[in-house]
C-alpha positions in Angstrom: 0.0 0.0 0.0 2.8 2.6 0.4 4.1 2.2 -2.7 0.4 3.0 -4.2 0.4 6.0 -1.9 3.8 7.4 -3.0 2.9 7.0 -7.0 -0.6 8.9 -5.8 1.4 11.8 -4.2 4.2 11.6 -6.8 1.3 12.1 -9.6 -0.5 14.5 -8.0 3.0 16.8 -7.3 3.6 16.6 -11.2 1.3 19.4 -12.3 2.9 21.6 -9.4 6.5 20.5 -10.6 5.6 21.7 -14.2 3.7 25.2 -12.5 7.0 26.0 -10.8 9.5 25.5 -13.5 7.5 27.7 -15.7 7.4 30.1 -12.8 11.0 30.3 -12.4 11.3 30.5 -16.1 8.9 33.9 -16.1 10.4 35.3 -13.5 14.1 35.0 -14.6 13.2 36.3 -17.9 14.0 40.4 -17.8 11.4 40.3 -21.0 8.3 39.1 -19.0 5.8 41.3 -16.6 7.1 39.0 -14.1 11.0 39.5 -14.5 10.9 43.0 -14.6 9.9 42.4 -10.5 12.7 43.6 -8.0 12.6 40.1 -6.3 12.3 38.7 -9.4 15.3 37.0 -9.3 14.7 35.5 -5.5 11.7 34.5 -7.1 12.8 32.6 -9.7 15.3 30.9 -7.3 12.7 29.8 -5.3 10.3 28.3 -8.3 13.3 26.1 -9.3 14.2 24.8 -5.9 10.6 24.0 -5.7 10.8 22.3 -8.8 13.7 20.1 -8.4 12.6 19.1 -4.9 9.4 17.8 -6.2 10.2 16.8 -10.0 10.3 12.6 -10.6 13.8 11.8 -11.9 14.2 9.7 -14.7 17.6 7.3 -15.6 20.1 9.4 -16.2 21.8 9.0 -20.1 25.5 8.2 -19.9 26.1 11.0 -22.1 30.3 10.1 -23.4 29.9 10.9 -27.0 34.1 11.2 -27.3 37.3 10.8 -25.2 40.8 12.3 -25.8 43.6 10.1 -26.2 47.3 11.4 -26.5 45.3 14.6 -28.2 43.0 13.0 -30.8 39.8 13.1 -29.9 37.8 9.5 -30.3 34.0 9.0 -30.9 32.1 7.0 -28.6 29.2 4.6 -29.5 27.5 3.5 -26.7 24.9 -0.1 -27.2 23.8 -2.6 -26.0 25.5 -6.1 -26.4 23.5 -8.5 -24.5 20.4 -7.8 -23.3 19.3 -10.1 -20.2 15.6 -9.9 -18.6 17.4 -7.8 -15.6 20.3 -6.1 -16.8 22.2 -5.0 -20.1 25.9 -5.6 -20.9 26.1 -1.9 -22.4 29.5 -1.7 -24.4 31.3 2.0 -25.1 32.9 1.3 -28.7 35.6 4.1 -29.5 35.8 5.2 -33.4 39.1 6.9 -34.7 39.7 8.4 -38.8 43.5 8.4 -37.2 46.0 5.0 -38.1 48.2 5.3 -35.2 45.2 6.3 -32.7 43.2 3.3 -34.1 46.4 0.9 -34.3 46.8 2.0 -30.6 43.0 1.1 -29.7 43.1 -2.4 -30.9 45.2 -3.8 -28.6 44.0 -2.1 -25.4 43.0 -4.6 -23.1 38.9 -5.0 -22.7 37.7 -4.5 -19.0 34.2 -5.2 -17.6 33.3 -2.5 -15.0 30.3 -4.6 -12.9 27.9 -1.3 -11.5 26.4 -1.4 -8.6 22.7 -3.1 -8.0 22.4 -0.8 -5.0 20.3 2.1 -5.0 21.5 3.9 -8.2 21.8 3.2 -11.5 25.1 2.6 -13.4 25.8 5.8 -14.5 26.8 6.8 -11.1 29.8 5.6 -12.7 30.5 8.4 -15.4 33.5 9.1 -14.4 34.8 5.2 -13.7 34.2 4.8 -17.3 35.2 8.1 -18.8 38.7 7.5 -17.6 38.8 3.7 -18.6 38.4 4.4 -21.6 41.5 6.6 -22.6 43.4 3.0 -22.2 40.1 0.2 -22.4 37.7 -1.1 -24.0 34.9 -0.9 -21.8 31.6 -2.9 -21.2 29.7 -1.7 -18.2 26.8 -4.1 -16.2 23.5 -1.6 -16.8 21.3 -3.0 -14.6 17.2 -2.4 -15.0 14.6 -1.1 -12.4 12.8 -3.9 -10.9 9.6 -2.3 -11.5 9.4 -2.4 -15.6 10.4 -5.9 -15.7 7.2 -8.3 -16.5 6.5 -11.0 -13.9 7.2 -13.3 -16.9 10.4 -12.5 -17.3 11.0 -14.7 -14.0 12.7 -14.2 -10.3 16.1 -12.6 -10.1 18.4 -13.8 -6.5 21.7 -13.1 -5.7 22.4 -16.5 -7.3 21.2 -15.4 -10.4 23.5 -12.0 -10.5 26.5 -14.0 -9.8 25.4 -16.4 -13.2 25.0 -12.6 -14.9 28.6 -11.7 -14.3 29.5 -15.4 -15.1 28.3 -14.8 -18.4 29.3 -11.5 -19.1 32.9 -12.8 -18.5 32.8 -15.8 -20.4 31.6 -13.0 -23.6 34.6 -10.8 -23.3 36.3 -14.0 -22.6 34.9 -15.5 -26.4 35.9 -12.3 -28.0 39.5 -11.3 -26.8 40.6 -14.4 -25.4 40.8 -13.0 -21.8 39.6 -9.9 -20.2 40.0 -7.8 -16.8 36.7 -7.1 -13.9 36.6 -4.0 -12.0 33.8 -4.1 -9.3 32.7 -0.9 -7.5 30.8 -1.3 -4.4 28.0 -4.1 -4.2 29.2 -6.5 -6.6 32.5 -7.0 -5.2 30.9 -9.9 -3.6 29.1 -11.7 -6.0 31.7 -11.1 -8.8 34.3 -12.7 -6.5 31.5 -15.7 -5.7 31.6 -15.4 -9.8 35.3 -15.9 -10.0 35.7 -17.7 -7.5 33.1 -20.2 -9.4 34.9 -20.9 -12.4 38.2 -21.0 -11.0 36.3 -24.2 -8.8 35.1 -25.6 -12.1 38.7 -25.2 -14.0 37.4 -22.7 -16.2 39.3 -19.2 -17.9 39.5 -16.7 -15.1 40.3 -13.1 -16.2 43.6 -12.3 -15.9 43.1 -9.0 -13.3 39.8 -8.7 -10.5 39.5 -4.7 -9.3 37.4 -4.9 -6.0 36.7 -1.1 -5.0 35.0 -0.2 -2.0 33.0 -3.2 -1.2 31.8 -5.5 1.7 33.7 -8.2 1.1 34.0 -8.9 5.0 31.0 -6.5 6.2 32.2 -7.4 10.2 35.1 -5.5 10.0 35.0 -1.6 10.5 31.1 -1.9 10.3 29.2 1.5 9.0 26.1 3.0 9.6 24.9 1.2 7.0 26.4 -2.0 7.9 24.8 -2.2 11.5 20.9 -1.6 9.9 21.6 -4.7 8.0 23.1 -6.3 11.2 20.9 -5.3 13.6 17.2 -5.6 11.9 16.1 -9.3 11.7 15.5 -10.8 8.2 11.8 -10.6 8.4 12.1 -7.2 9.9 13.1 -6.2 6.2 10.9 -8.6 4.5 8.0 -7.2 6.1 9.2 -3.4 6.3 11.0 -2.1 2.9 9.6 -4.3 0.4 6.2 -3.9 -1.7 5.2 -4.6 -4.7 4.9 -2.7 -7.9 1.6 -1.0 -8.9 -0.3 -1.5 -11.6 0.9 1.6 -13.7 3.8 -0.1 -14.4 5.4 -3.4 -16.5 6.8 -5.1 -13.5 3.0 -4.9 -11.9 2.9 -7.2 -9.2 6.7 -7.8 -8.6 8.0 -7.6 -4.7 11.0 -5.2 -4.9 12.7 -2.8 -2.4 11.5 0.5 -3.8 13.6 3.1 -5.1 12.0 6.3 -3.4 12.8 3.9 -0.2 16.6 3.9 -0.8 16.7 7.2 -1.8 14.8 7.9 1.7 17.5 6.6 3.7 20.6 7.7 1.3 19.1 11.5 2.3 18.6 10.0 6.2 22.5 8.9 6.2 23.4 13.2 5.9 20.5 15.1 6.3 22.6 18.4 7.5 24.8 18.1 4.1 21.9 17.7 1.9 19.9 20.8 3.8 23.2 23.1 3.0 23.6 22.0 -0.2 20.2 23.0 -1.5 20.1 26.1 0.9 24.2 26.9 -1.2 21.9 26.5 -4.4 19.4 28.7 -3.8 22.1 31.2 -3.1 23.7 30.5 -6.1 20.7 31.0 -8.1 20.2 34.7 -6.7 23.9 35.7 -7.3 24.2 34.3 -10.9 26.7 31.4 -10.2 26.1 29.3 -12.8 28.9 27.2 -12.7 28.0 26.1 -8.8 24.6 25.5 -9.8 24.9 23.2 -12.7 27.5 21.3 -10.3 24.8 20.9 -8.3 22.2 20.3 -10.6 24.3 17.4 -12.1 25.2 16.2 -9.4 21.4 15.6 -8.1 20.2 14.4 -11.3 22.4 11.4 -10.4 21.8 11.3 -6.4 18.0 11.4 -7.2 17.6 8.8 -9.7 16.9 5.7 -8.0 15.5 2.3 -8.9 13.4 -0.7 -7.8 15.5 -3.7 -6.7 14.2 -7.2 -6.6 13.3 -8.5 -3.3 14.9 -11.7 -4.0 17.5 -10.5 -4.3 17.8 -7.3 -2.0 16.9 -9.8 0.8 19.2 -12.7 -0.3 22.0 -9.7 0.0 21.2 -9.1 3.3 21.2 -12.4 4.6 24.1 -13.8 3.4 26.8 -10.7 2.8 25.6 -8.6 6.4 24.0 -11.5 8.3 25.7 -15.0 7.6 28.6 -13.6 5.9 28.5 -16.8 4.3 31.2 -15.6 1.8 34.2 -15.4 4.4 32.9 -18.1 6.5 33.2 -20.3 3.7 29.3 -21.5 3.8 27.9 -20.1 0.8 26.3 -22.3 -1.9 25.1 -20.6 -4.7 22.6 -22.6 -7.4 24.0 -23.0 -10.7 21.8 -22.8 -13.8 21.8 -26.7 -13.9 20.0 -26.6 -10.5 23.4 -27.7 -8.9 24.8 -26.4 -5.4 28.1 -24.9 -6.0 30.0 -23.9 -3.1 31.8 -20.7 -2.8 35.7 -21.4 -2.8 37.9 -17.9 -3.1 40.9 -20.0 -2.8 40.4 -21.9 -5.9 41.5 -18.8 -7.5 45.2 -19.3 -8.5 46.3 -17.0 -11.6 43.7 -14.1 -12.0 45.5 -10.7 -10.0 43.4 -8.8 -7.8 43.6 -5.3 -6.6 41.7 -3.9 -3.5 41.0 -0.2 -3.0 39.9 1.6 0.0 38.7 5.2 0.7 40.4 6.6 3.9 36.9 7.9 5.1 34.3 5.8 3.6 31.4 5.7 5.5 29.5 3.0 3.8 32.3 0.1 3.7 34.4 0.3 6.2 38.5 0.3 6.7 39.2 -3.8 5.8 36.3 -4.6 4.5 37.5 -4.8 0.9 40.8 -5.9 2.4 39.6 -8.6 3.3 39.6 -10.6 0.0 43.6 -11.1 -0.5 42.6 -13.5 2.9 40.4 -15.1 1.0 42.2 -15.4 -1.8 45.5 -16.9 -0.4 46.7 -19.1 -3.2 47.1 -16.1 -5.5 50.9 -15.3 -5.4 51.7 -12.6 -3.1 53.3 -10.6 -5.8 50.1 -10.7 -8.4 48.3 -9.3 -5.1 47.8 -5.0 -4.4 46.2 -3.0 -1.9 45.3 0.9 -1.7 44.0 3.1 0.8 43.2 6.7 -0.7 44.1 9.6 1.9 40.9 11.6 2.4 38.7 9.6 0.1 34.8 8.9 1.0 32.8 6.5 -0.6 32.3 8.0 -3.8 36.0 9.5 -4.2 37.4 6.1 -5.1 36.1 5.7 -8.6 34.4 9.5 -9.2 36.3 12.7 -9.0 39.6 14.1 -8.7 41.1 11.6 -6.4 39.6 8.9 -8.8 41.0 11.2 -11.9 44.6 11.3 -10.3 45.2 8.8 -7.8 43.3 6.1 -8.3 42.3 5.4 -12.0 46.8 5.7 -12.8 47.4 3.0 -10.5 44.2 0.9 -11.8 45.4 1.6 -15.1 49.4 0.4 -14.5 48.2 -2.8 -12.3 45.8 -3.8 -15.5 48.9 -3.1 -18.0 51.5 -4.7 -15.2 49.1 -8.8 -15.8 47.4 -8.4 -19.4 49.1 -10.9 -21.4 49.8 -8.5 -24.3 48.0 -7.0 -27.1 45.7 -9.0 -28.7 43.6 -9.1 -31.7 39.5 -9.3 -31.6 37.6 -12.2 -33.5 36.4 -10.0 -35.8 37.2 -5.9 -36.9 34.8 -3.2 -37.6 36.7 -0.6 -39.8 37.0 2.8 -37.8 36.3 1.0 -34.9 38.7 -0.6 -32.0 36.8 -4.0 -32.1 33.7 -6.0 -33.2 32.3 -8.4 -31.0 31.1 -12.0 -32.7 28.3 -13.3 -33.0 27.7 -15.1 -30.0 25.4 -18.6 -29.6 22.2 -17.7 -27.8 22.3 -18.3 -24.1 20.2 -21.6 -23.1 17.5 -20.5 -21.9 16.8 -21.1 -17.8 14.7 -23.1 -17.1 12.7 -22.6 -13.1 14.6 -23.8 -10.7 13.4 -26.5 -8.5 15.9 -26.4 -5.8 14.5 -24.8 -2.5 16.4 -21.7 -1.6 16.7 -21.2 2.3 
């Protein structure tokens, strides 16, 4: 029922929303009856803080239409290359007129970046990618809000994200014979479970594993965020935060964890900083700053976006990454798509490097949590192992920003370059292009599973 009263308030706001950007748009144009006001301009501020505080905020677009590298500037094509009922493998393809630039771009080594299924959607990670791709191909994990998938198109569990990044892997695995993972957040758990996985089975593990910020061993320096998931029994969230999906949309029916929930408690986390922030903008507005306020306007265009997560798999999160943490305990079983009980072995993993960065101040996984996986991980040589801790980085300052820009993304960059096993040449080349994925088999199709899930 809560989720059928937000939509009803969120519907009825609209037609204000609308009233008060036009508003601000009279009264900030010196033409209009209404701009030629003396508080027109405090006016106008206020209309548009109105606006934004009550507009609905759509998925964000990616928006990279071109990168520079060494000086020549390189198109970007941004599509879809596998399109699964819960997420899309979206692919950045760089274009180049220049030989040297393009000779250059073919042998870059491909990375999958695996987003977040958190809160936001993957193009929190602008600036992850934007970087990456001066020196990578890049495929990114898009995944979809809950609420516009069908009920047809099936449940989606924690077990079922860790086949996702299975198969994304084995793609960019078909194509360039190998490939790197870089995991921000969230999925640093079920991509290692992923790895971990195929490394059990004696398949191809990629040759480098990025885990940035994530709670790979939640127990240790435990956040905020951390204790709620602690704390609250696992029925205390299955009967408090999830709801299912009004009618007014595809995924009518489905039990997610709604977005305008998450974006609730993000907002709770720093109420004070939030306050100033738009309080700074309306400031800004009266004294003309427009640089400050399209910072801020961009940077809550983002914040704001949120979408609907599965319950499945929200809850199965909960359970087994804050509650059991079943992955450094060595108890967790994850259901293959043959209906098989896999367990989850990190030391299984003998070739594939992996890198773990830290944010000095990160206030959503804590000092060792990431850490935590070269433990985990102990029959990976020592020297094919790295850690970092960045000085006076928060949460979002590891892969977004000026830290992320300069300190981070070099040494991401050098320890990718340090284990790629050299250039190497894609199945098949698109002229202009750096690379043209094959034509892949279709995936066999899932069938339900029948094994109970605790």
């Amino acid at each position: 029922m809560l989720y059928q009263i937000y939509e009803g308030q969120r519907t009825l706001m609209e037609p204000f929303a609308d009233f008060a950007q036009a508003a601000s748009k009279l009264y900030s144009n010196p033409l209009s009856l209404f701009g030629q006001n003396p508080l027109a301009q405090r006016m106008s501020a206020s209309y548009d803080l109105m606006y934004r505080l009550w507009k609905d905020y759509e998925k964000p677009e990616f928006g990279i239409t071109n990168v520079n590298i060494d000086g020549t500037k390189v198109a970007i094509q941004e599509r879809v290359e596998m399109d699964k009922p819960f997420c899309e493998l979206r692919r950045f393809k760089r274009f180049s007129d220049d030989p040297a630039t393009l000779n250059k771009l073919k042998g870059q080594p491909a990375v999958l970046i695996v987003a977040p299924l958190s809160g936001h959607y993957a193009t929190l990670l602008r600036d992850t990618v934007t970087e990456m791709l001066k020196d990578h191909k890049v495929y990114i994990t898009d995944w979809k809000n809950a609420r516009t998938v069908p009920l047809e198109a099936g449940e989606f569990h924690l077990d079922d994200y860790v086949g996702y990044v299975q198969d994304f892997i084995r793609r960019l695995q078909q194509t360039y014979g190998n490939c790197h993972v870089i995991s921000v957040c969230q999925p640093t758990v079920p991509v290692l479970a992923a790895v971990s996985l195929m490394a059990s089975r004696g398949e191809v593990t990629p040759l480098t594993m990025t885990m940035m910020g994530g709670p790979i061993d939640a127990r240790k320096s435990p956040t905020a965020v951390n204790n709620l998931a602690m704390n609250k029994g696992y029925d205390w969230f299955e009967n408090n935060v999830i709801y299912r999906v009004p009618t007014n949309f595809a995924g009518a029916g489905r039990r997610v964890y709604p977005g305008f929930l998450q974006h609730t408690g993000f907002v709770a986390m720093n109420p004070d900083r939030h306050l100033t922030s738009h309080y700074d903008y309306f400031k800004n507005l009266i004294k003309g700053d427009d640089a400050s306020t399209e910072a801020h306007r961009k940077f809550y265009d983002e914040y704001n976006a949120v979408l609907d997560m599965d319950a499945d798999y929200y809850l199965e999160t909960i359970r087994i990454v804050f509650q059991e943490f079943a992955l450094v305990n060595g108890t967790w079983d994850v259901i293959s798509e043959t209906g098989d009980l896999e367990r989850v072995k990190p030391e299984d993993i003998t070739t594939t490097a992996h890198f773990t960065i830290e944010g000095e101040l990160d206030d959503i996984s804590g000092s060792g949590q990431t850490e935590a996986a070269h433990d985990l991980c102990f029959n990976v040589p020592k020297a094919r192992q790295k850690h970092l801790e960045v000085k006076g980085a928060g949460h979002y300052g590891i892969f977004s920003g000026r830290r992320w820009r300069d300190q981070v993304y070099p040494q991401v960059r050098d320890f990718i370059r340090q284990f790629d096993d050299g250039p190497r040449l894609p199945i098949t080349m698109e002229k202009g292009g750096d690379s043209n994925i094959a034509a892949a088999a279709p995936a066999k199709k899932k069938t339900r599973r029948e094994t109970s899930r605790a």
